[in-house]
C-alpha positions in Angstrom: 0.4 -28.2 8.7 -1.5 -27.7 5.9 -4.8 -27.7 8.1 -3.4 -24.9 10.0 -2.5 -23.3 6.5 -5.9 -23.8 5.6 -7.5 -21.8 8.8 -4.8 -19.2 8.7 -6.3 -18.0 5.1 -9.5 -18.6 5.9 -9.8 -16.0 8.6 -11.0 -12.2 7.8 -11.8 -13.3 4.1 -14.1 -10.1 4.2 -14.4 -8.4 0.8 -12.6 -4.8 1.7 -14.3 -1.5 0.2 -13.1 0.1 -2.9 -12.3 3.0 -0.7 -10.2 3.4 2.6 -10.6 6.9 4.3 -7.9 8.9 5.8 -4.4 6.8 5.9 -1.3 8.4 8.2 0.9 6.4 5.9 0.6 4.1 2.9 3.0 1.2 1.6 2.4 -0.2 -1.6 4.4 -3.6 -2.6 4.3 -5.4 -6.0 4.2 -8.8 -7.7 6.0 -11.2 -5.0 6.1 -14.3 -7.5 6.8 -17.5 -5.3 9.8 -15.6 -3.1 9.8 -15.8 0.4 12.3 -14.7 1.7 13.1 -11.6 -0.4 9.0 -10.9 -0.3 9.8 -10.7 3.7 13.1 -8.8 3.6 11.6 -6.2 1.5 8.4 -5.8 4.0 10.7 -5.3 6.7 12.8 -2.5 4.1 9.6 -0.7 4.3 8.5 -1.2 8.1 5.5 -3.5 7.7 6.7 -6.5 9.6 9.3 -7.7 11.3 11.9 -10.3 10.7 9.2 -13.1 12.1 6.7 -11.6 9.7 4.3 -10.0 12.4 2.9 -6.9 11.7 4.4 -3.6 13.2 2.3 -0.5 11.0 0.8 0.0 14.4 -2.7 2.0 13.7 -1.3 3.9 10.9 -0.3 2.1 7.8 -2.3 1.2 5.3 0.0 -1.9 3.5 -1.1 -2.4 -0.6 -0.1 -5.8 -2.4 -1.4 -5.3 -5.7 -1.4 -8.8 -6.9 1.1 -11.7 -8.5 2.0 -13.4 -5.2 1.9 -17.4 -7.1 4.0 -18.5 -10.2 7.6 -17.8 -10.8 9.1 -19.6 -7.4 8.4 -22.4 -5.1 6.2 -20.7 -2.1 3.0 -20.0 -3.0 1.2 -21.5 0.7 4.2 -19.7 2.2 2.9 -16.4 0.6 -0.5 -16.5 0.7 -0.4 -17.6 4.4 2.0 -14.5 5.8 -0.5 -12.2 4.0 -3.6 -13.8 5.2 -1.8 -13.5 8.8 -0.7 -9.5 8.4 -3.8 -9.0 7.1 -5.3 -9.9 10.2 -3.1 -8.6 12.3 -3.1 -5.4 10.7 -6.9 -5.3 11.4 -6.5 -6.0 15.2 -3.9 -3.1 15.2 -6.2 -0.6 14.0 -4.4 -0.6 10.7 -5.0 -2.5 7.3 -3.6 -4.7 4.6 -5.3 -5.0 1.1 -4.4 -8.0 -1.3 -5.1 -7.4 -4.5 -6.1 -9.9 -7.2 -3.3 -10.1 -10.2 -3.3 -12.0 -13.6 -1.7 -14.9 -12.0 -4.1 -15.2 -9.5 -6.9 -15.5 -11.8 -4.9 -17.8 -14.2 -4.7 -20.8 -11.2 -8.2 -19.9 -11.0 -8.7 -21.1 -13.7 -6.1 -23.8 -14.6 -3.8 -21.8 -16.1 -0.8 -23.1 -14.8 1.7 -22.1 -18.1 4.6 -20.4 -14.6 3.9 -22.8 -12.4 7.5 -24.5 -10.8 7.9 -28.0 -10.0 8.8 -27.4 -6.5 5.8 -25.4 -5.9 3.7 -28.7 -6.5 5.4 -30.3 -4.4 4.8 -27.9 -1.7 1.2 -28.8 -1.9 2.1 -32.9 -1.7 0.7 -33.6 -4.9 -0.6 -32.4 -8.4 -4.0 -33.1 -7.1 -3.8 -31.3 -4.1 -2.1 -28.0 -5.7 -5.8 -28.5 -8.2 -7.7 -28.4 -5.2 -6.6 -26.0 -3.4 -7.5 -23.2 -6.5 -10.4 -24.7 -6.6 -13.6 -22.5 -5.5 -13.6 -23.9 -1.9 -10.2 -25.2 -2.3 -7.9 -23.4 1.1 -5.9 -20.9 -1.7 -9.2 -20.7 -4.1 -11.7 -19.6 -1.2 -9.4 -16.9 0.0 -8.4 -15.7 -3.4 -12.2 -15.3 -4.6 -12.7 -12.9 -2.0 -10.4 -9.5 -3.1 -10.8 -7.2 -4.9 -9.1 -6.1 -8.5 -8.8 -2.4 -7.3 -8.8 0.0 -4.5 -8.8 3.6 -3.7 -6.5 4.5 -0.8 -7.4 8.3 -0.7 -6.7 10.2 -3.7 -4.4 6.9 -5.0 -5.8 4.4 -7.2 -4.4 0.9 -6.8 -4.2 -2.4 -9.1 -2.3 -4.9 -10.9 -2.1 -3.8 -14.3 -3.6 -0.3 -15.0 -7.3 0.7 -15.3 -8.4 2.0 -19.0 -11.5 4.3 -18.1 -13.5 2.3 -20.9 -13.8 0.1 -17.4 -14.6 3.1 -15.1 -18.2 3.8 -13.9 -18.7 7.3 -13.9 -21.2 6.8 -11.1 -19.7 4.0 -9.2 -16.2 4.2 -10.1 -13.9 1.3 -9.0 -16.9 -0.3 -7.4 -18.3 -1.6 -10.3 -15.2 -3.4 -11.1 -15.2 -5.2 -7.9 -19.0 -5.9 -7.8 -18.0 -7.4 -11.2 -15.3 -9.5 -10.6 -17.2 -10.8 -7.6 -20.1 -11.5 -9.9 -18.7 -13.4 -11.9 -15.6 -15.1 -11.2 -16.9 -18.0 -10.0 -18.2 -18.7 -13.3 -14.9 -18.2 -15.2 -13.0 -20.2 -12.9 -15.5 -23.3 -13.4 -15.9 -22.5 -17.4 -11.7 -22.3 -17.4 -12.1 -18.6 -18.7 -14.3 -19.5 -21.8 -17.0 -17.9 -20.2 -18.6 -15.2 -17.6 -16.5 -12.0 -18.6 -18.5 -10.5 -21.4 -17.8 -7.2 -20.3 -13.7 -8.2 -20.5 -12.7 -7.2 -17.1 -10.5 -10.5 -16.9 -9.2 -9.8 -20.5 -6.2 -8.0 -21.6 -7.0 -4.7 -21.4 -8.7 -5.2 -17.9 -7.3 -4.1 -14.6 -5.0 -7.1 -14.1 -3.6 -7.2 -17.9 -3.4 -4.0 -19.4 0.2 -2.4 -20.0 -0.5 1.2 -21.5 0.2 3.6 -18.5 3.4 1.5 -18.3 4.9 0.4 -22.1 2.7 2.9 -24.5 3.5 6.4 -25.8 3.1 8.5 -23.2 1.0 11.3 -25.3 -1.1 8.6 -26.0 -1.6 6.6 -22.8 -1.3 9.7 -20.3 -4.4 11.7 -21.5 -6.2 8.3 -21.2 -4.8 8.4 -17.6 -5.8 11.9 -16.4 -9.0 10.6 -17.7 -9.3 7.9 -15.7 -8.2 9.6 -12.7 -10.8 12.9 -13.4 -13.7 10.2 -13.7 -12.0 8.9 -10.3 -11.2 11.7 -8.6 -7.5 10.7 -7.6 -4.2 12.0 -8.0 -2.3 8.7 -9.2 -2.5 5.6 -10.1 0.1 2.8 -8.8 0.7 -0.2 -10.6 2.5 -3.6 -10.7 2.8 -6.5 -13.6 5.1 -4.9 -16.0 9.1 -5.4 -14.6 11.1 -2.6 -14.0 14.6 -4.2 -15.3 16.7 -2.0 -13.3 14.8 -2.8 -10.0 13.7 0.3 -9.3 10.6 2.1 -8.6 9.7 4.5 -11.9 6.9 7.1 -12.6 5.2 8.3 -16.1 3.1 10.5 -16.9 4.6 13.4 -14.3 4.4 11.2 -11.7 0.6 10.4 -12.2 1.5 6.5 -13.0 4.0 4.8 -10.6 5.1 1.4 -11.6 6.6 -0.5 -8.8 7.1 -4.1 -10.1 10.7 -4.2 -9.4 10.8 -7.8 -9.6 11.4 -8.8 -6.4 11.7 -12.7 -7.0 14.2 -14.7 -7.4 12.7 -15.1 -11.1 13.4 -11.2 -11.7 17.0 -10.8 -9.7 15.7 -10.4 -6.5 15.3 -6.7 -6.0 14.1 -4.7 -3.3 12.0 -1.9 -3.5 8.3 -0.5 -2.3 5.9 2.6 -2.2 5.2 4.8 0.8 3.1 7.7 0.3 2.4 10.0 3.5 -0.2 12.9 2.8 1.0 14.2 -0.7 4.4 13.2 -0.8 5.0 10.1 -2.5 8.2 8.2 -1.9 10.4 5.0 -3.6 12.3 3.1 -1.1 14.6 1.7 -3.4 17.1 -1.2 -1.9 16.6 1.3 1.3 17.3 4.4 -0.2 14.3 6.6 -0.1 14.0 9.3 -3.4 10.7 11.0 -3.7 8.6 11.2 -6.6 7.4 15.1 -7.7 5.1 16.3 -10.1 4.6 19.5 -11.1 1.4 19.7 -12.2 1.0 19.1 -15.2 -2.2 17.7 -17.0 -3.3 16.1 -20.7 -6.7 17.1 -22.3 -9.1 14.2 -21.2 -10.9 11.6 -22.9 -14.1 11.3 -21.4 -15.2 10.6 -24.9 -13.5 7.1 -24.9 -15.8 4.5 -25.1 -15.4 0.7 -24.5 -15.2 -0.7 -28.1 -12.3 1.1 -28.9 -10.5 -2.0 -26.8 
């Protein structure tokens, strides 16, 4: 089994573009965190597989996990293998699926194992074997060190935590984050995260930790927002990590920052929600019901001026 495992997330470990051109529709699901079943129920809430877990977005859906599929619950190969498998199937549709790196991801990278369940180890047969297969050529570890931290699906920016523009390239954009992370995460998976991220990217205010757009004051975090998005030129950005208690989709910053960790494990209460965004309207399918999120246009004086050591 676990051999077959192994090939099934071996397969189309391409690293994806920073940018995907023209989507017909866009579904964006949060941290998953070791739930199964309730990680498949809510894919099917939003029309991305069916109840076998095969991919039915046909040629038109772009599918978004944004990271934080391990820790928290007990089925970690489970996880990583039906998102290795709609990824490719997605891509032999015509369509595509994007995992995204989260802070749990990188902290089995690099032996950080302070959520990891009992009964997740012993999915993998063994301490040892649940050690190896993070490992750099390890089945889970060779697969992992192939996404990306961000993503640009049209005018919508995409990540785990939130993006500070102290970690924007004005000429590169998102780009440089990936190149980065790419660059150098083999050496701070090997060096246990002592070393190789001088420029912080896998800190906490990176892409995968930071909590701003979601937890700060909004007159301070949203101009640092609109900044980010000007430097990007995107509308929104859409973010997991930080649990909305009521599981619920939410939006800040008039509907510029969409939070849609709705904690969907068993950990959180097992709720059910995702993201679908069709041209410009933006919608929350929460527990089924569908409510869209407007805007109306309103913008904060940007930051441009903020550099990097104010983090």
């Amino acid at each position: 089994m676990l051999l077959a495992i192994k090939y099934l997330l071996l397969l189309a470990s391409v690293v994806l573009p920073a940018t995907c051109q023209d989507p017909i529709r866009i579904v964006a699901v949060a941290d998953l965190h070791g739930d199964y079943d309730n990680s498949l129920s809510v894919l099917q809430m939003a029309d991305v597989v069916n109840e076998k877990a095969q991919w039915i977005g046909g040629n038109n859906t772009i599918f978004v996990q944004t990271g934080d599929v391990v820790d928290r619950g007990a089925d970690t190969i489970r996880l990583y293998d039906m998102l290795q498998r709609i990824r490719n199937e997605a891509h032999e549709a015509g369509g595509q699926a994007i995992p995204l790196l989260g802070n749990h991801e990188v902290m089995n990278l690099i032996g950080d194992w302070r959520y990891v369940y009992p009964e997740d180890v012993e999915t993998f047969g063994s301490f040892e074997a649940r050690v190896k297969a993070f490992e750099a050529d390890g089945f889970i570890g060779r697969y992992l060190t192939q996404l990306n931290m961000t993503a640009i699906v049209n005018r919508t920016v995409f990540c785990h935590g939130g993006i500070h523009p102290a970690f924007i390239d004005s000429r590169t954009g998102l780009d440089w984050i990936n190149s980065y992370v790419h660059e150098h995460l083999l050496e701070y998976m090997e060096s246990k995260g002592k070393y190789g991220d001088d420029e912080g990217v896998f800190g906490g205010h990176g892409p995968t930790w930071y909590r701003g757009y979601a937890l700060g004051p909004e007159d301070e975090e949203c101009p640092l927002l609109e900044t980010a998005l000007e430097m990007l030129g995107a509308d929104r950005m859409v973010m997991g990590h930080t649990v909305q208690r009521d599981g619920k989709v939410h939006s800040r910053c008039d509907g510029k920052a969409i939070l849609i960790d709705v904690g969907i494990s068993q950990a959180y209460g097992r709720h059910r929600a995702a993201l679908e965004i069709i041209g410009d309207k933006v919608v929350a399918i929460n527990n089924g019901k569908r409510t869209e999120i407007k805007t109306t246009g309103k913008k904060w004086p940007s930051k441009l001026a903020t550099l990097r050591e104010e983090l």
